[in-house]
N, C-alpha and C positions, 0 to 999 in steps of 0.2 A: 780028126784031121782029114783034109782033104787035099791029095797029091795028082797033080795032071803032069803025063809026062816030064820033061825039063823042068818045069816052073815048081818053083819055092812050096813048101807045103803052106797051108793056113787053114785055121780054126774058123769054121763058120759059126757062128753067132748071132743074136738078137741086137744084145747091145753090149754095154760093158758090163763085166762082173763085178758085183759086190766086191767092196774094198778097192776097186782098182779105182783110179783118179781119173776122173774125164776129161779129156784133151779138149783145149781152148781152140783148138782146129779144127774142123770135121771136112775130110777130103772131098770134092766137090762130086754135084750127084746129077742125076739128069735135070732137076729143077732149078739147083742154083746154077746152073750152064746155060740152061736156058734164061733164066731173070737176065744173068750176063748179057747175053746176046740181045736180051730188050733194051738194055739200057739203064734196067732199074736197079736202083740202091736199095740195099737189105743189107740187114746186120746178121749175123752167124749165133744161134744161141744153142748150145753142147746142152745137155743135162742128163744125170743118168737115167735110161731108158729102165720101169717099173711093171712088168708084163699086166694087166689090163687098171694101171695107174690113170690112165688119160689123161684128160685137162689138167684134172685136180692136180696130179702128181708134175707134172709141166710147170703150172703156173706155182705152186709150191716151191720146188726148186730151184724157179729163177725168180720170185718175189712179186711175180703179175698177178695180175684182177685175173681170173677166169673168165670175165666176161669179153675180156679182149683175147684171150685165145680162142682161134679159130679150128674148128673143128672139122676136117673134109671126109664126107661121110661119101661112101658109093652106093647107090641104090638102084634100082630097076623096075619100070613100071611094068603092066599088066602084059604087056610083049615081049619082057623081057629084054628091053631097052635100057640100056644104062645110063648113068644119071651121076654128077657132082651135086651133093647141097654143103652148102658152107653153114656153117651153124658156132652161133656163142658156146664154148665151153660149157656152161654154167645153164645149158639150156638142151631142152630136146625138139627133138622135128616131130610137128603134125605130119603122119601122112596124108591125113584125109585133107587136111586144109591146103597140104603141099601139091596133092594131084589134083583138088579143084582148080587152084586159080593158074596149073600150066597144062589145064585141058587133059589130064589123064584119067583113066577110068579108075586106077589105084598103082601107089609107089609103096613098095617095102625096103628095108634095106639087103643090099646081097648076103650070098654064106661069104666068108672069109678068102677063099678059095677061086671064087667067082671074080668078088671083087678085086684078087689081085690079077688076075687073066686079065678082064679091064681096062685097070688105071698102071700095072707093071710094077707096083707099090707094094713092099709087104704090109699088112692091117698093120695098125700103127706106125708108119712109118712114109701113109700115103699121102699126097702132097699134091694140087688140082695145076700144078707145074708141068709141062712137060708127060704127060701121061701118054700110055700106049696106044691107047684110041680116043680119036676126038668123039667127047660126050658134051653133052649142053651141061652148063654151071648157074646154080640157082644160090641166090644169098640168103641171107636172112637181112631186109633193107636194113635197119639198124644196124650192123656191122660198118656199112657205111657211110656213118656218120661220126663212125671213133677216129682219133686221132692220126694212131697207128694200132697195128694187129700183128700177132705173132701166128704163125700158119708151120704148118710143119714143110720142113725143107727137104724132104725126099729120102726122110734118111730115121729110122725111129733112132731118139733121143736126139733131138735137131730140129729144132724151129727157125725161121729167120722172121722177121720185124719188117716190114713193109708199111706205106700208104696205102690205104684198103681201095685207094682209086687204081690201084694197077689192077685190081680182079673186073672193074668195071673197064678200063683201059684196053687193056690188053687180052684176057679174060672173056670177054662180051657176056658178064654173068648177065641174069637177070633175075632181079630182087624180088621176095615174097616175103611174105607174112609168117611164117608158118611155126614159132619158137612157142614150145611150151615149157614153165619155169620144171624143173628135176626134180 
């Protein structure tokens, strides 16, 4: 339990516990406040949050392709510069092909810790929406050619459903190469 002065106690948490029902709701977070204020339409997808579940467990639980969940990884190159790459589900990221073709000397991905300093996101739960510090966003070009994509909404166990043209829109991603099959 965690009590602040006057204010109500609450249970901090990951996601929901086992057995409990996941709410058709998920109260808004910095990302879908932000899509808000763009303009853009996005659907709201709950699921129960699986601690290192990922995609699998995502796309599992709401009936999707894994290859359409998107994946928002933090990484950092050779200076310790940070990094959004967007990645298929169902796929990993070259680094080596990812910091050739955006001029790095080498990109790894962050500790957990780092990466939430960052993006302001807990791991799993990080969302290339509304983050703490502007970092440049790289795709994987193919992402943006699907229909629609599920991305996480700022929130572990919460995706929303977007046109993948708002990461190139709004976003100013720019697309790579760099998916290797899991």
């Amino acid at each position: 339990m965690h009590c602040t002065g006057l204010r109500a106690c609450t249970r901090a948490r990951a996601g929901p516990v086992p057995g409990e029902n996941v709410s058709k709701h998920v109260p808004e977070t910095p990302a879908t406040q932000w899509l808000k204020r763009q303009g853009v339409a996005f659907g709201e997808h709950p699921y129960r949050y699986v601690e290192h579940g990922g995609t699998a467990e995502s796309a599992r639980q709401l009936g999707l392709d894994e290859h359409s969940v998107v994946k928002t990884l933090v990484m950092q190159d050779e200076a310790a510069k940070p990094l959004f790459v967007l990645m298929h589900g169902d796929r990993k990221v070259s680094t080596k092909n990812l910091a050739r073709q955006v001029g790095r000397k080498s990109i790894a991905p962050c500790a957990p810790g780092v990466a939430q300093r960052h993006s302001g996101y807990l791991v799993g739960g990080t969302s290339p929406f509304a983050a703490r510090k502007p970092m440049p966003v790289y795709v994987e070009a193919s992402i943006l050619a699907l229909p629609k994509i599920w991305i996480n909404g700022g929130r572990r166990g919460f995706l929303v459903s977007i046109d993948p043209r708002v990461l190139v829109d709004l976003l100013h991603t720019q697309p790579v190469h760099c998916a290797l099959m899991e």
